[in-house]
GUNUMI-248517 format. One record per residue (C-alpha): residue in one letter; x, z, y. Coordinates in steps of 0.5 Angstrom, whole numbers, plus 500, padded with zeros to 3 digits. Each point is the difference from the previous one (the first is absolute). Layout:
BEGIN
+------+------+-----+-------+
| code | east |  up | north |
+------+------+-----+-------+
|    A |    X |   Z |     Y |
...
+------+------+-----+-------+
This chain:
BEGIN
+------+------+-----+-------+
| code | east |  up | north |
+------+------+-----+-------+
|    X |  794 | 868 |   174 |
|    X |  505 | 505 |   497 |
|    X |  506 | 499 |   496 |
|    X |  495 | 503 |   495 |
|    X |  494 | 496 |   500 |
|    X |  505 | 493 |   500 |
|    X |  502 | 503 |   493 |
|    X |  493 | 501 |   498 |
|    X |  502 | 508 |   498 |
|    X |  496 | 503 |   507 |
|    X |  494 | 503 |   495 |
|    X |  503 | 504 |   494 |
|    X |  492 | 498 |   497 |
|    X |  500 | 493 |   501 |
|    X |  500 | 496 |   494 |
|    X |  508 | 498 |   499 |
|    X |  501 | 507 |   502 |
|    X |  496 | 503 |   494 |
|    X |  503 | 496 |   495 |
|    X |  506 | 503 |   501 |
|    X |  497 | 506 |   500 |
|    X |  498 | 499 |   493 |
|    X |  507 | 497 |   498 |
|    X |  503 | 506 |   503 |
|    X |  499 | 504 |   493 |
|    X |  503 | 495 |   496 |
|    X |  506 | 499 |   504 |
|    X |  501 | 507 |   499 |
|    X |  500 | 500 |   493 |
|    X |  505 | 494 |   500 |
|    X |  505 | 503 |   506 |
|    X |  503 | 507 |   498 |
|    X |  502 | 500 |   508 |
|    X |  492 | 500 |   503 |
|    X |  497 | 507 |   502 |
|    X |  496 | 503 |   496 |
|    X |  494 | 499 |   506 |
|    X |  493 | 498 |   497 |
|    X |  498 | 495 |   506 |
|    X |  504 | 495 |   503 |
|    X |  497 | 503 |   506 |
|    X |  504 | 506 |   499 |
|    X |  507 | 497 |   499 |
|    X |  501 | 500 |   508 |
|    X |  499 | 507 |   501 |
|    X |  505 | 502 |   495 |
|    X |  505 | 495 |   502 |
|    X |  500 | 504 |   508 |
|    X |  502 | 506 |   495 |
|    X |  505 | 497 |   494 |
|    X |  507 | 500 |   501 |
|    X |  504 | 493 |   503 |
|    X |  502 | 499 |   493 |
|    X |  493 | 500 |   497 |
|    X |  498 | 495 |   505 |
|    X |  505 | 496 |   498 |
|    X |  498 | 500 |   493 |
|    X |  492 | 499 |   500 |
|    X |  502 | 495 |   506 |
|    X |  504 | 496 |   494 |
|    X |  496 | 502 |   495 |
|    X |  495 | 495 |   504 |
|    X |  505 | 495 |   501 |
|    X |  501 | 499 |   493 |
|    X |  494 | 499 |   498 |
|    X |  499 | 496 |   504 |
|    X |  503 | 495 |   496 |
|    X |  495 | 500 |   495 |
|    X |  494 | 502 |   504 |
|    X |  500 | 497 |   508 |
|    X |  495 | 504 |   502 |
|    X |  505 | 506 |   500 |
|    X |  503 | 496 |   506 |
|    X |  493 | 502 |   504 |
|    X |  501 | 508 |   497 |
|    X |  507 | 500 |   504 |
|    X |  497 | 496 |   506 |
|    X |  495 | 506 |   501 |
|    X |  506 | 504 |   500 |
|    X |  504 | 498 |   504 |
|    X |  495 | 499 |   505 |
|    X |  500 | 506 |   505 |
|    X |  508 | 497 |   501 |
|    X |  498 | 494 |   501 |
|    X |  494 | 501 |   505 |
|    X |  506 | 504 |   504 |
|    X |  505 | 494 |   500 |
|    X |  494 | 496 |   503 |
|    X |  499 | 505 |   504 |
|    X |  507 | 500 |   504 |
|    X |  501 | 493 |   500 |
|    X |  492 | 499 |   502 |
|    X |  502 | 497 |   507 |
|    X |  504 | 493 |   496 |
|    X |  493 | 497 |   498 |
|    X |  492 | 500 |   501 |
|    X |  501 | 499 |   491 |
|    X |  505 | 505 |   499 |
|    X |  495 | 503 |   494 |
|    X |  500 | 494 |   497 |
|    X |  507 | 498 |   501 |
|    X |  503 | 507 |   497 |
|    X |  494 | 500 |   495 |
|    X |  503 | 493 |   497 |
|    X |  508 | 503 |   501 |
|    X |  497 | 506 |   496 |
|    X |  497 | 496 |   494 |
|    X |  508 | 496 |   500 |
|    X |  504 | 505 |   499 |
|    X |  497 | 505 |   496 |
|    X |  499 | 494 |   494 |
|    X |  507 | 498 |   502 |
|    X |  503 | 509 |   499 |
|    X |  504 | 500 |   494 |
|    X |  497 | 504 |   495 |
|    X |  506 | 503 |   498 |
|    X |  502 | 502 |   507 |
|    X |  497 | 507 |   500 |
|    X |  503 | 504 |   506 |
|    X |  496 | 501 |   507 |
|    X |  495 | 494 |   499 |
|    X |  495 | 501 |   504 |
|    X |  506 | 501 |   506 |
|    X |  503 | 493 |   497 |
|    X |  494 | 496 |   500 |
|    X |  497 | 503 |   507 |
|    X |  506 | 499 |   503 |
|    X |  501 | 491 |   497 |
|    X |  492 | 500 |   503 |
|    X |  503 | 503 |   506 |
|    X |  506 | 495 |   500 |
|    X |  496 | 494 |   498 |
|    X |  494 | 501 |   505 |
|    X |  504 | 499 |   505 |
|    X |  504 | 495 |   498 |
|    X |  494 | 496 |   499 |
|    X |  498 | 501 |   506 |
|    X |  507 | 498 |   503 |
|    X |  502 | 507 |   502 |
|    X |  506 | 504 |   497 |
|    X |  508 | 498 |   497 |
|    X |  496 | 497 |   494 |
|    X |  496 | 495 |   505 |
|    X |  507 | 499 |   504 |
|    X |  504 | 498 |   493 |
|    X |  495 | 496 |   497 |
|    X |  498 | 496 |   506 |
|    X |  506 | 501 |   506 |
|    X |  497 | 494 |   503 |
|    X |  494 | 503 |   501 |
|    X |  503 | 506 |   503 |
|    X |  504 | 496 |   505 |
|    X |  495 | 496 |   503 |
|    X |  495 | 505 |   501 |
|    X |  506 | 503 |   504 |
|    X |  500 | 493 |   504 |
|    X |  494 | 501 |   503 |
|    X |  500 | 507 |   501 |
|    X |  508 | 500 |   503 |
|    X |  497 | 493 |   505 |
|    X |  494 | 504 |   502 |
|    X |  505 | 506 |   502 |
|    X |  504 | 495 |   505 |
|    X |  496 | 498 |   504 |
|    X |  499 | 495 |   504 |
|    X |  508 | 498 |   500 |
|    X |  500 | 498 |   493 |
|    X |  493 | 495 |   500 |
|    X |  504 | 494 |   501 |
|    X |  505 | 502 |   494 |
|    X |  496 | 502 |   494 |
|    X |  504 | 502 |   494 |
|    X |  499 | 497 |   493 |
|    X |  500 | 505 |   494 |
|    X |  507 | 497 |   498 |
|    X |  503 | 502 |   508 |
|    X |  497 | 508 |   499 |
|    X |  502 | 500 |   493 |
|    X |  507 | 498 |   504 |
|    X |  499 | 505 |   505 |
|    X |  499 | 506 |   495 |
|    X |  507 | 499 |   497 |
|    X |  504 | 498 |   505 |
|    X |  497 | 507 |   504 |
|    X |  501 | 504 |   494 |
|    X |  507 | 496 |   498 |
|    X |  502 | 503 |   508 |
|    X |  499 | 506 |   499 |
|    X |  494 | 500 |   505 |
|    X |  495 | 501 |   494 |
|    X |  499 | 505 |   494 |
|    X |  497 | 497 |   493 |
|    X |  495 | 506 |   501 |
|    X |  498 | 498 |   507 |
|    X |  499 | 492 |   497 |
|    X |  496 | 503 |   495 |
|    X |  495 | 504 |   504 |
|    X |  499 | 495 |   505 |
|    X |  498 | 495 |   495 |
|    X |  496 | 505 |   497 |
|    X |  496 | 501 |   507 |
|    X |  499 | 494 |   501 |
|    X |  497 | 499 |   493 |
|    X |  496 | 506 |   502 |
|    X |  498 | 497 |   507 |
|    X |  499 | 494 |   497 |
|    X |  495 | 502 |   494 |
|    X |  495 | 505 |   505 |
|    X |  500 | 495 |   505 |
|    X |  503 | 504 |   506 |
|    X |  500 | 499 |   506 |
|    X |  506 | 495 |   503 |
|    X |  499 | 502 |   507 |
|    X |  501 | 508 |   498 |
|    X |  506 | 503 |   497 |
|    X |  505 | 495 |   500 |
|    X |  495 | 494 |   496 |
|    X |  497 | 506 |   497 |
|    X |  506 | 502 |   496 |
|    X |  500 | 507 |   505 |
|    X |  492 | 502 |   499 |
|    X |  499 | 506 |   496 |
|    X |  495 | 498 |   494 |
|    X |  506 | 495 |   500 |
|    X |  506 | 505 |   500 |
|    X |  496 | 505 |   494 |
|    X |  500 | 494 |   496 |
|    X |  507 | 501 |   498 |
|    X |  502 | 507 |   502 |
|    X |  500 | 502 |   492 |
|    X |  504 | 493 |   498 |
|    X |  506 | 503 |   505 |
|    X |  499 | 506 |   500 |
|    X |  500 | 501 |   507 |
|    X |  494 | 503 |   505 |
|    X |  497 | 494 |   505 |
|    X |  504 | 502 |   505 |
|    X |  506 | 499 |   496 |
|    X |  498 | 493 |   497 |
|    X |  498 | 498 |   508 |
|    X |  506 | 503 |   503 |
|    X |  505 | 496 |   493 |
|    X |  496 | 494 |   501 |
|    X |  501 | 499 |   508 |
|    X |  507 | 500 |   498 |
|    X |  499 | 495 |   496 |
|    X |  496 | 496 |   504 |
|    X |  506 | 500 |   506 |
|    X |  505 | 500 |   495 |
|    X |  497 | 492 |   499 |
|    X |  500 | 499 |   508 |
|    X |  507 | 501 |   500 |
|    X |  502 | 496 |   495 |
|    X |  496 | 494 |   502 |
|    X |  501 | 501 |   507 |
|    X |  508 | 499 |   497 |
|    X |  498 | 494 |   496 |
|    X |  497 | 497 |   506 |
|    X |  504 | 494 |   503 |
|    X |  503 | 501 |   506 |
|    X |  496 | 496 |   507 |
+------+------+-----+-------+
């Protein structure tokens, strides 16, 4: 399966394809904007060499017509693809689905592009595909925002696990590592930005399944640290030096937290 194909847009000669092609003509006589390009199988090659602003505008020109006409929606689809194909190229490694998960959030947000927004199109409604695929997949400050909880007790588990056998006896609920998080951070023990990517990891960790019994419950093992080395900007020796820190910024807390014997 491909990003393409889960659209229907993979074979320019197939029957949806061809009625596109037929309408394309008629587009162009109703939308100034369109290219003078005979064959809507030409149209990519000619957006590879038109100026950033001529992209804009056949990109909005479709939009528009896609509130009359649905099928225009398809022709923005196929567009877009090579940018969709290589935003599920890089977060591959979250789902086995990820074609489908990255052709669903692409249909999402080029219905849901304003039409009167004509500026770097492609880039914004790449990049929401981007943001919204790993959200859904439990991934990324988007994921952390609209479901903290979750991302709280994916750490539960994997913060246990990187104990040892010292905390099996005292297991924490999410309510108490949710507590462990901003009492670290309110010591100053921990930085925001070092919470985040270790939830992130965790997510990632979690999604792949990693090994628990490799790289600090997973969280350390390289298919995991790659996963999140764009989101922070930072290589995956930094994500895993940055993240050891953040892990013994937490033991230290809890170890002070702890009653005394």
């Amino acid at each position: 399966m491909s990003v393409a194909k889960c659209l229907g847009v993979d074979d320019i000669d197939a029957p949806n394809m061809r009625e596109l092609r037929a309408e394309w003509p008629h587009w162009c006589q109703m939308i100034p904007a369109l290219p003078p390009v005979s064959d809507l199988a030409y149209l990519p090659r000619w957006m590879q060499d038109a100026e950033p602003v001529q992209r804009d505008a056949v990109l909005t020109a479709l939009r528009t017509i896609a509130e009359t006409d649905r099928r225009a929606y398809l022709a923005l689809a196929w567009l877009l693809m090579p940018g969709a194909a290589r935003v599920a190229g890089r977060i591959r490694r979250l789902a086995d689905e990820i074609d489908e998960v990255v052709a669903g959030q692409l249909w999402i947000q080029i219905c849901d592009h304003d039409a009167n927004d004509d500026m770097y199109v492609a880039k914004k409604i790449l990049d929401r595909v981007a943001k919204e695929s790993m959200a859904e997949l439990g991934v990324g400050d988007l994921a952390k925002r609209r479901d903290p909880t979750w991302s709280a007790t994916v750490v539960v588990y994997a913060f246990e696990e990187s104990q040892g056998e010292e905390w099996d006896d005292a297991p924490m609920a999410k309510e108490e590592i949710e507590d462990l998080l901003q009492r670290a951070i309110d010591s100053g023990k921990l930085v925001a930005a070092n919470r985040d990517l270790l939830l992130d990891l965790a997510h990632a960790a979690a999604s792949t399944r990693a090994p628990a019994r490799r790289g600090r419950s997973g969280l350390m093992t390289p298919s995991v640290t790659q996963m999140v080395e764009e989101s922070h900007a930072m290589s995956s020796r930094s994500v895993r030096r940055h993240a050891s820190s953040a892990i013994k910024a937490l033991q230290k807390e809890a170890e002070n937290g702890r009653p005394a014997m």
